[in-house]
LOSELUM-428772 format. One record per residue (C-alpha): residue number from 0; chain; x, y, z. Coordinates in steps of 0.5 Angstrom, whole numbers, plus 500, padded with zeros to 3 digits. Layout:
BEGIN
NUM, A, X, Y, Z
...
***
This chain:
BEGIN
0, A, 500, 500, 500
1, A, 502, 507, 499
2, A, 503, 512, 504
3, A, 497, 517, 505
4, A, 497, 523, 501
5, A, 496, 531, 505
6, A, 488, 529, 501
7, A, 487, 523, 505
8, A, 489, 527, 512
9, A, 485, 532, 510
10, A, 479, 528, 508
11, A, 480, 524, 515
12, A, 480, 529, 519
13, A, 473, 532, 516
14, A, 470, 525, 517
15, A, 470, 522, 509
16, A, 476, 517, 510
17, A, 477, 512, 515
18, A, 484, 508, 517
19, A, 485, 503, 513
20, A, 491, 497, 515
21, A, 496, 502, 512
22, A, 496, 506, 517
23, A, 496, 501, 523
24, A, 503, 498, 520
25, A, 506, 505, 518
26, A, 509, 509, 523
27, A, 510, 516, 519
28, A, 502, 515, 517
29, A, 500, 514, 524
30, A, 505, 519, 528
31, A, 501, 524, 523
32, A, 495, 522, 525
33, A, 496, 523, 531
34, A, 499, 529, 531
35, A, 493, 532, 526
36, A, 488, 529, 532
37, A, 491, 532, 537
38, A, 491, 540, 533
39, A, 484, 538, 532
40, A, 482, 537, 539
41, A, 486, 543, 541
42, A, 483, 548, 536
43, A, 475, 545, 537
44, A, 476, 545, 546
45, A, 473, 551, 549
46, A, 476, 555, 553
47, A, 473, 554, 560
48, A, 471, 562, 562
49, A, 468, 562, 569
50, A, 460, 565, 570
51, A, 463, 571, 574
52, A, 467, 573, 568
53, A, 462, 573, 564
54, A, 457, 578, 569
55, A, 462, 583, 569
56, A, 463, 582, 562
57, A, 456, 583, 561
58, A, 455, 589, 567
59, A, 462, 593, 563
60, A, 457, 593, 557
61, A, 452, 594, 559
62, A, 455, 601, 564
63, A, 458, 602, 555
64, A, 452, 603, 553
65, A, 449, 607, 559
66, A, 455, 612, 558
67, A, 453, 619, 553
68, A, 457, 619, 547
69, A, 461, 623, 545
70, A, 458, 627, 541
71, A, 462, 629, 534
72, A, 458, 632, 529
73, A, 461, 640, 531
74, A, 468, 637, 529
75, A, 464, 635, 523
76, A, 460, 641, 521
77, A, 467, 645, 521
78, A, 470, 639, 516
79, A, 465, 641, 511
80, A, 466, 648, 512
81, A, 473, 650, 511
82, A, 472, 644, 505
83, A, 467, 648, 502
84, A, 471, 655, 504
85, A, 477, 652, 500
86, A, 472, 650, 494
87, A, 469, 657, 494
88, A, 477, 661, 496
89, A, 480, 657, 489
90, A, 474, 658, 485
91, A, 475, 665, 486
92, A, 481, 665, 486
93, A, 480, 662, 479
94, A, 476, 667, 476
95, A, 480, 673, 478
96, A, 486, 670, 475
97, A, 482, 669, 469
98, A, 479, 676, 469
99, A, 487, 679, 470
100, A, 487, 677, 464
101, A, 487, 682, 459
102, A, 483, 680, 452
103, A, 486, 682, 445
104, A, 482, 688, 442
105, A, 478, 687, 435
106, A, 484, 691, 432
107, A, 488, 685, 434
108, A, 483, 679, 432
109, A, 482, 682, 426
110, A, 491, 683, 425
111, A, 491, 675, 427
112, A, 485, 674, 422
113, A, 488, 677, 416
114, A, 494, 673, 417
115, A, 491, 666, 418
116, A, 488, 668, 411
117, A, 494, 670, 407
118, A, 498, 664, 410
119, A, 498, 659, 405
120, A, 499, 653, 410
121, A, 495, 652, 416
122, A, 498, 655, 423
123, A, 497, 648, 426
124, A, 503, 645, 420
125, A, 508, 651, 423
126, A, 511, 648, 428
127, A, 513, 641, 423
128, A, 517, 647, 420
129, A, 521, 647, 425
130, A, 523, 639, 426
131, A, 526, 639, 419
132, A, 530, 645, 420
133, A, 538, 644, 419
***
C-alpha cells in the first residue's frame, strides 16, 4: 500500500475517509494522524470561562451602552465648512486670474484673421517646419 497523501489526511479529519490497514502498519502514517487528532482536538476544545467573568462582562457592556457618547457632529460640521471654503477660495481665485487676463482687442483678432487667410499653410503644420529645419 501506499503512503496516505496530505488529500487523505484532510479527508480523514472531515470524517469522509477511514483507516485502513496502512495506517496501522505505517509509523510515519499513524504519527501523522495522530498529530492532526491532537491539533483537532485543541482547535475544537472550548476554553473554560467562569460565569463571573461573564457577568462582569456582560455589566461593563451594559454600563457602555448606558454612558453618553461623545458627540462629534461639531468636528464634522467644521470639516465640511472649511471644504466648502477651500471650493469657494479656488473657484474665486480661478476667476480673478482669468478676469486679469486682458483680452485682445477687435484690431488685433482681425490683424491675427488676416494673417491666417494670407497663409497659404495652416497655423497647426508651422511647428513641423521646425522639425526639418537644418
Amino acid at each position: 500500500m501506499n503512503h496516505w497523501n496530505e488529500s487523505d489526511f484532510y479527508h480523514w479529519i472531515y470524517g469522509l475517509k477511514e483507516q485502513d490497514a496502512h495506517v496501522e502498519t505505517c509509523d510515519e502514517c499513524r504519527a501523522e494522524l495522530e498529530r492532526l487528532a491532537a491539533q483537532r482536538g485543541r482547535v475544537l476544545n472550548t476554553p473554560q470561562v467562569s460565569e463571573e467573568f461573564l457577568q462582569k462582562q456582560r455589566r461593563e457592556i451594559y454600563n457602555r451602552l448606558g454612558e453618553r457618547r461623545r458627540n462629534w457632529a461639531p468636528l464634522r460640521w467644521a470639516a465640511s465648512i472649511a471644504a466648502v471654503l477651500v471650493v469657494v477660495f479656488s473657484l474665486t481665485l480661478a476667476r480673478y486670474r482669468n478676469s486679469a487676463i486682458t483680452q485682445p482687442s477687435d484690431d488685433q483678432l482681425f490683424k491675427d484673421l488676416a494673417s491666417i487667410e494670407q497663409s497659404d499653410e495652416p497655423k497647426a503644420i508651422q511647428p513641423l517646419h521646425k522639425l526639418f529645419e537644418e
